[in-house]
Each structure stands twice: as C-alpha cells, then as structure tokens.
Phi, psi and omega in degrees: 000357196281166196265299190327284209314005191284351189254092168329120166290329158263163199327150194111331176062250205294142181236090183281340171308314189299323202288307180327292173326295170315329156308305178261001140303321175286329185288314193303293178309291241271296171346300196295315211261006208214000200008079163280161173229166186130310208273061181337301211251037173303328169309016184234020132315340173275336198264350184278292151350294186297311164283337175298343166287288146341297194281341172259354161286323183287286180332321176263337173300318191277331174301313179317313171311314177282351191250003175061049186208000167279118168249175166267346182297301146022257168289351174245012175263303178324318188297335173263334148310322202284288199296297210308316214252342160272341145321294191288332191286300190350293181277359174262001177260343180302314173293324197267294169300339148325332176270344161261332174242346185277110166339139185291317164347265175337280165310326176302338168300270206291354175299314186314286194317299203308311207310321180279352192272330194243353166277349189050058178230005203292303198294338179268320165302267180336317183283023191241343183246018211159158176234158204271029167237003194272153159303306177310344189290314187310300179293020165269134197261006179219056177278356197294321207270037175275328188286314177331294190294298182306318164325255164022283179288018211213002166269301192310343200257309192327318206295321183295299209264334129340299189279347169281323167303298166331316199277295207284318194265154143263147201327292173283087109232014181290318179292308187319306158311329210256301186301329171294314178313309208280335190301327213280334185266344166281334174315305208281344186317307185292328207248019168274326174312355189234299180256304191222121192278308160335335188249336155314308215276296199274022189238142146351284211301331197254022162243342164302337187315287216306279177348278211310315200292310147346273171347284179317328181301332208262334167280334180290181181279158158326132157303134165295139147351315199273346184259008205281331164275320171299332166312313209274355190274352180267325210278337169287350175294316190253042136243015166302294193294348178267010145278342173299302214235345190264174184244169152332295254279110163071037195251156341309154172217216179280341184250345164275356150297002178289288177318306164302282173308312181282005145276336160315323201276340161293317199269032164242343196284332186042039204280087206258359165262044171235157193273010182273308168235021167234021155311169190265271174358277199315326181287311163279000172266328156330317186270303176302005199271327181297336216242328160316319197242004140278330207256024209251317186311296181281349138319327210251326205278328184292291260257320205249327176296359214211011156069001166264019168309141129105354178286131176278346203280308180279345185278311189302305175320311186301324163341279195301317175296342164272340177290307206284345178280309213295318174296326186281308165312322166301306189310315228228344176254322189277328205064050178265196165094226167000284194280347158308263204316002131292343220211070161301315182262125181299140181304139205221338209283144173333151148303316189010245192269021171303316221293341217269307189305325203277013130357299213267011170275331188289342205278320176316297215272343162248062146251336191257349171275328176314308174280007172273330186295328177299299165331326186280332189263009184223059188346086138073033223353105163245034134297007167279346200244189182264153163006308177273328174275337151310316143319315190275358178248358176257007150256033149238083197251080198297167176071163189261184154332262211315342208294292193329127168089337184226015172236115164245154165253129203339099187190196182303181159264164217241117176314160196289163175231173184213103185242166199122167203288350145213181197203034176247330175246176154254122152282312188235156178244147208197122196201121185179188173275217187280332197268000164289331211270336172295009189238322194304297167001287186306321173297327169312329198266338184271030165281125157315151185280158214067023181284172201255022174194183175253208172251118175253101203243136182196132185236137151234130189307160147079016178219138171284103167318051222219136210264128194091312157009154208175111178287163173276328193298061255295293192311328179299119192273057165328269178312349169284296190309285179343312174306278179333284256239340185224340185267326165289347170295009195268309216288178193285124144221187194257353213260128164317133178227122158266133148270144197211142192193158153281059187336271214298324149343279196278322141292353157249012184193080163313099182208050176227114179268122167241174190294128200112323188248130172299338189254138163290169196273145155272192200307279228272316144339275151336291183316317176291282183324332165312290192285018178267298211274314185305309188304326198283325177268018206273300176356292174326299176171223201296176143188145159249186202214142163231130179305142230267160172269171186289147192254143199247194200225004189231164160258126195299316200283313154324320209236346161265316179295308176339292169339273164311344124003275219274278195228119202263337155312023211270103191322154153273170205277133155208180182204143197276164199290333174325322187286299179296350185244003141296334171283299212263012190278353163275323171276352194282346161274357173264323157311319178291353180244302180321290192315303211300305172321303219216335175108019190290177160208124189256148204255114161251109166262017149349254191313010166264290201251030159241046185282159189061037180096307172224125199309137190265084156287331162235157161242112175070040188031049157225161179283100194296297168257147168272336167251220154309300198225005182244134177293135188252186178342296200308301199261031164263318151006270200358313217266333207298328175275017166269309180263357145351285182318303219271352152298314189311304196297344195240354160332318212237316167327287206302054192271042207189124172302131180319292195262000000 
C-alpha cells in the first residue's frame, strides 16, 4: 500500500496508471469512512491496495532474481523503510496526544491497538475483539492498520515461496504455482464467507489470493495495444460497480472478485496516458494515498465521537485534513518529494554498510511498542487525572474476575467452570452472555462464609441463553455453548440455575436465531422462546430468571469521567426507572407467563439499582454501569442481596458437580 514503490522494476519506468489506481482506492475509502453517500462499497479500496502490491511485489523479487542482487534481508529492509517510519510517526502522535486528552478507559485501548500495529499483529487483535464492520469497531483509533499487518505478512512469507517456485518451475510455468497458490486461498476466502466472515476478512490465508493475482498480472505477457482501452475501461467498469452496489454482508465474498479482477485488468492494461488515472490530481493523490490512509482514519474516529458523521460540512473538512496531514507525512516522513525523482527505481544495490542507518527502523517499532506496552501496563496511567476519575477507571475495567477461561468471546466455547471459594460443587449454576459474566461477582460475594461450594459459571458473548438457539453472527459458537450448557439443565437437578441475559438487547436488535425459524426472532418471537426455555428448565429443577438491567442511552463510564475533568462537582449519570420498563415493556408478559406457568422465579433488580424510581448509572462518582448497559465490579454489589436468597436455596442441595 507504500507510495515509493509506484516506479516499476521493469523497463518503462514510472506507472502513473498504478498511483492512480491508487488514488482511487484511498478516495473510495476515505468516501466509505467518511461516510459519503452513494459510495456502499468504499472498502474495497484495501482489495484495490492488495493487488497492486501483490503486482508490484512480484516485480521487484523476481528483477532483483534476474539481476542476481536479491536477498530477502533487502527486500525487507526496503519494506520497512516504505512502511515503518511513517506508521510510527502516527502511532508515537497517537501516544502523545493521548496522553493529554484521551481518558485512561481510551488510552488503554489505543495503547494495546499501537502495539500490535507497529508489530504488524493488528488483524490478529481485531479479528480476535470483532468484526470489522460492527458498530463497536467505529471507535478504534488505529483499526485502519489491520491491512498494513496483513501486508507485512504477507511480504515476510512472498519472497520464500516466489524462490521456491523459482527453484522448482521454469520461469514461463511460474504463473502455475502462483495460480494454484492463489486458487487454494480464494477456495478458503469463500467458504470462510459462510462460516466465519471475520477471519475472511482480518487473516493472510484468505486474502492472498487478492495478492497473488497481482503477482499473476505481473507474469502475463503484454496486452496488444488495440485492446489496452477496452481493458482498462472493463476493469474501471467493474470497480464502479463494486462501489456502487456491493455491501458489508460477509466480505470478502464472491463479489470481491469484481473489484480484484478489474484492477488487474487496469493494471495489464497499462494505460500510462489516460486521463482517468494518468491525471496530474490522480498522480498526486497516488503519491500521498499511504499516509492519506494513515492519517485518514483517526479523522474519521473524531467525526463519529464528536456526533458529526454524516454533516457534509465536517466530512469535507475531514478530507482536506487527510489530504493536508497525508502530505506533510509524505513530504517530510516518507521522503518523498526530491529525492523520489532522483531515486526512480527501489534500491536493488549490495546491502554493505546500508545495514547500519536501517538500525533506527528496529530502534522505531521497540520505542512505539515500548512505550505502548507501558501506557498498557499502567491502564492507560490514570494518575494523570484526580483521585476521583482513578476510582473510576477501575470500574470500566471489561470482564469480570471470573471472565478467563469460562467467558468467551466469539471464540471456542469455554470449558466448564466452577468459581468461588471452592470449585469442587455449584451451589447455583449461573449461565448467560456478557452481562452473567458483569454479574457473577455478585452471586459470588452473596455465598456465606463458609460454604461449602461455589458458582459453576459459563458465558458467551452475544447469545441469549435460550434453548435452540443461534447467533446470526457465522463466527459464533452460540448454538454449540446453548447445547453443552442449557440442554442437560432441562434433566432432573438438585442445583439452582439463573440465567442472565441482555434481554431487552436481543429484542430491539434481532440477532438470535431458533430452530425452525428463518428470520431472527423479533421482541415477541424472543419472548416465546423465553417462556420455552424458562419452562424446560423449571422442569429440571428450581430457575431463575434475572429481569433485564437498565440500558442507559450514553456510555456512563466514559462520559462521568469526562465530566469530572471538566468539574470534580460533576452531577451524577442516572435515568428514570420509566424509561426502563417502557424498553422492556413487550418482553415483560412473557416473563409473567413463564413464573405464572411453569414456576419460573424472577430476580427484579429494580429496587437495588432504581431506588426511588430512578436508575443509578453512577454513585459517588463511581460507576454503577460501566458502559451502556453492563454492570460494573463496583455496582453488580448491588445485586447481592437479590442473590443472596436463591445461594441459600441451593446451600444444602447442592452435593454434587455441576458438569
């Protein structure tokens, strides 16, 4: 995605076609992030990125192979020259003003995100918190640099597998390796497109293809002349239409081969006089597009925190500030300007006493992982702030004690667990999403001293703890945990089970699937599965149900500290209880028909964390909620003498292990 590299290694020299294409791959993004509209499928400026990279990567490994001047210690010090130094000026301005304005919540983030970003790991943090399209996602200030981190790898691994081919094939059979190498990774592209489009999306295996196919661009033979405008005019057609028309929904897919192939087909086409992308504009938005799409990004993260996404007024400003950032980074980081036009050609020459200045790339990536690691390890210090907002950051703090091992996040299902002051029975069994695992603390703290058991606790993010069940989300094992985990409480036990869930969530944003039904369930849909799942298990024995908490319309935590900045006087966040039981006011008869039917018992934490009416997001300037809607360490407390009763009920029972 680096700029320099637009100067071909083989005869011809400068390729204004490419920085174009490039132009209109950063513009495409910046359009999508920036949310212009019309423009659906600006992402797929990175699949535009990838093959030029792919085509120009091949080109310089194999002239360097013909001219007998390639090592890889080399080529990957040119790569690290391209990338390294205008990344880190990113992430060390990232670090700096962060440390003045960013909330320790916030810095604690971005610190993590710089680290893996200058390790070139970012695509492995994210696809491991997220997908890259989720609304939670808009508030990473450096998710932009996961294609960087796939690049990267995918420079460390080419060269090798370029000279193994080389070793094995003759030159013309060279594309045969490269096209099987590319069938096997669009094979897993598609069928990752199904089961888990996240790992489609942020991994290697299932984006090399997009590479490779460069790579192949770069081995055909010339295009004849006569056909050199109809090429570039299909391959610009069909990346019109994949900005036009294609979506978010599972990409990559089947349709990002639109996008792919019609940059190949510009860039064979090689049309270094069209006026589309051999413009003077085109050329210099070509040369500025890496450092345009570093700095474009945490632009766009200001744009949706600061409430103006979608304003035309603040999306043009932002432009011009990725243009006018992007440039001053060329100019003065990349080393552009001058000495590119001396330097038409990527260094080809012995390494000898070069080795010594490219020192200061390695001294760059453990000066910004250092101090990121540091910034991580002193959660995002917030000893920069007073007393009362230090309190306060250790209740946004996500996951609970308990979280490791028996809480997951779109990830495997989490082996059983049994937590508390032993871990050999369950007094109560505790089974739910993120807010059981923001909850549990509390049933723990109500077991007496001396019990003679524990909690046997197990969460999964994003799935409602409802029999049958199903996430929409492909990466999820929902229905797998939902199995383990909810179909033997249906058997005859002795043991109590609560379930805890984001009810009133998973009914205003349908994304639970049940067996049978084609459609995720809406509000009423959810509901019926409730007195289904609630009834099956009361059979079993006791159950409970705890009534969903309050969802707040701000994130609380965040948003106190600020306050308190600002004013150490800073009202507290609360909200009437009026509000919550108009949200939960479609599901709340269905819960009244499980108790009423079947013997369900339902946990109201109302009167804990609404007393008098009105819901506590904060106390004492601490955090009640840590976000929106999950309770945090500090205020699941709250709860204890609601689950008090129902430890009790399962004290003399409970002789036996849970799983």
């Amino acid at each position: 995605m680096t700029n320099a590299d637009a100067r071909l290694t083989r005869p011809g020299g400068f390729r204004a076609d490419i920085n174009g294409l490039r132009s209109i791959a950063v513009l495409a993004v910046l359009a999508f992030h920036f949310g212009m509209p019309g423009l659906r499928g600006g992402f797929i400026g990175v699949d535009i990125f990838f093959v030029i990279s792919g085509f120009l990567m091949t080109g310089i490994v194999l002239s360097r192979l013909e001219r007998g001047s390639f090592s890889p210690f080399g080529f990957f010090l040119d790569r690290a020259r391209r990338i390294i130094p205008a990344l880190a000026v990113l992430l060390g301005a990232g670090l700096l003003l962060g440390a003045l304005f960013l909330m320790p919540a916030d810095y604690f983030v971005y610190a993590k995100h710089a680290a893996a970003s200058v390790l070139f790991l970012s695509n492995m943090v994210y696809w491991r918190e997220g997908g890259y399209f989720d609304p939670t996602a808009e508030g990473k200030w450096l998710l932009h640099t996961w294609s960087l981190s796939v690049e990267w790898q995918f420079y460390l691994l080419y060269p090798f597998v370029l000279l193994a081919f080389v070793r094995i094939l003759p030159r013309h059979r060279l594309w045969l390796g490269l096209a099987l190498t590319g069938a096997a990774s669009l094979a897993l592209m598609l069928w990752l497109s199904q089961s888990s489009p996240r790992s489609g999306f942020f991994l290697l295996p299932p984006r090399a293809w997009e590479m490779l196919v460069g790579g192949l661009v770069y081995l055909a033979p010339a295009m004849p002349p006569r056909m050199m405008r109809a090429a570039q005019a299909a391959g610009l057609a069909l990346i019109a239409a994949a900005l036009l028309f294609v979506t978010e929904a599972g990409w990559p897919n089947i349709w990002t081969i639109a996008p792919v192939l019609g940059t190949a087909l510009v860039i064979l086409a090689a049309r270094r006089d069209s006026r589309i992308t051999g413009n003077p504009v085109a050329t210099w938005v070509g040369l500025n597009s890496y450092s345009i799409y570093l700095w474009h990004w945490p632009l766009a993260v200001i744009l949706r925190r600061s409430g103006h996404a979608g304003d035309w007024r603040w999306m043009v400003a932002a432009f011009g500030a990725s243009f006018v950032l992007g440039h001053l980074s060329y100019r003065f980081v990349e080393g552009g300007g001058a000495r590119m036009k001396a330097a038409p050609y990527i260094h080809t020459a012995p390494l000898q006493d070069r080795v010594r200045p490219h020192l200061a790339f390695a001294i760059m990536v453990l000066v910004i992982a250092g101090a990121s690691v540091g910034v991580w390890k002193a959660r995002g210090f917030p000893q920069r702030f007073s007393p009362e907002v230090q309190a306060l950051q250790q209740d946004l703090m996500p996951g609970s004690p308990f979280s490791r091992g028996c809480f997951s996040i779109v990830a495997a299902v989490p082996a059983p667990c049994i937590v508390g002051p032993r871990k050999d029975r369950a007094l109560v069994t505790v089974i739910g999403d993120s807010h059981a695992d923001a909850t549990v603390s509390a049933v723990v703290a109500s077991l007496p001293v001396g019990a003679r058991g524990g909690v046997g606790f197990n969460a999964y993010a994003s799935c409602a703890p409802l029999l049958g069940g199903r996430s929409t989300d492909p990466d999820s094992r929902c229905a797998a945990f939902v199995t383990r985990y909810l179909m033997p409480l249906t058997r005859p036990r002795t043991t109590p089970v609560v379930l805890i869930a984001a009810w009133d969530a998973y009914a205003e944003t349908p994304t639970m699937q049940f067996d049978g039904d084609a459609r995720p369930a809406d509000a009423h849909g959810l509901g019926r599965q409730i007195v289904r799942t609630g009834c099956a298990l009361a059979k079993g024995g006791i159950t409970y149900m705890l009534l969903p908490t309050p969802t707040f319309p701000i994130q609380v935590g965040t948003t106190l500290q600020s306050a308190l900045v600002a004013d150490p006087h800073a009202q507290e966040i609360t909200m009437p209880l009026a509000d919550v039981t108009a949200r939960n006011r479609t599901l709340m008869p269905y819960f009244e028909e499980a108790a009423r039917s079947c013997g369900v018992k339902l946990l109201d934490p109302a009167p804990f964390l609404c007393p008098g009416g009105v819901c506590q997001g904060s106390s004492g300037h601490r955090a009640i909620v840590r976000d929106a809607h999950h309770l945090s360490e500090y205020g699941n407390k709250r709860l204890v003498p609601l689950f008090a009763p129902v430890v009790a009920g399962g004290r003399s029972t409970a002789e036996q292990p849970l799983f």
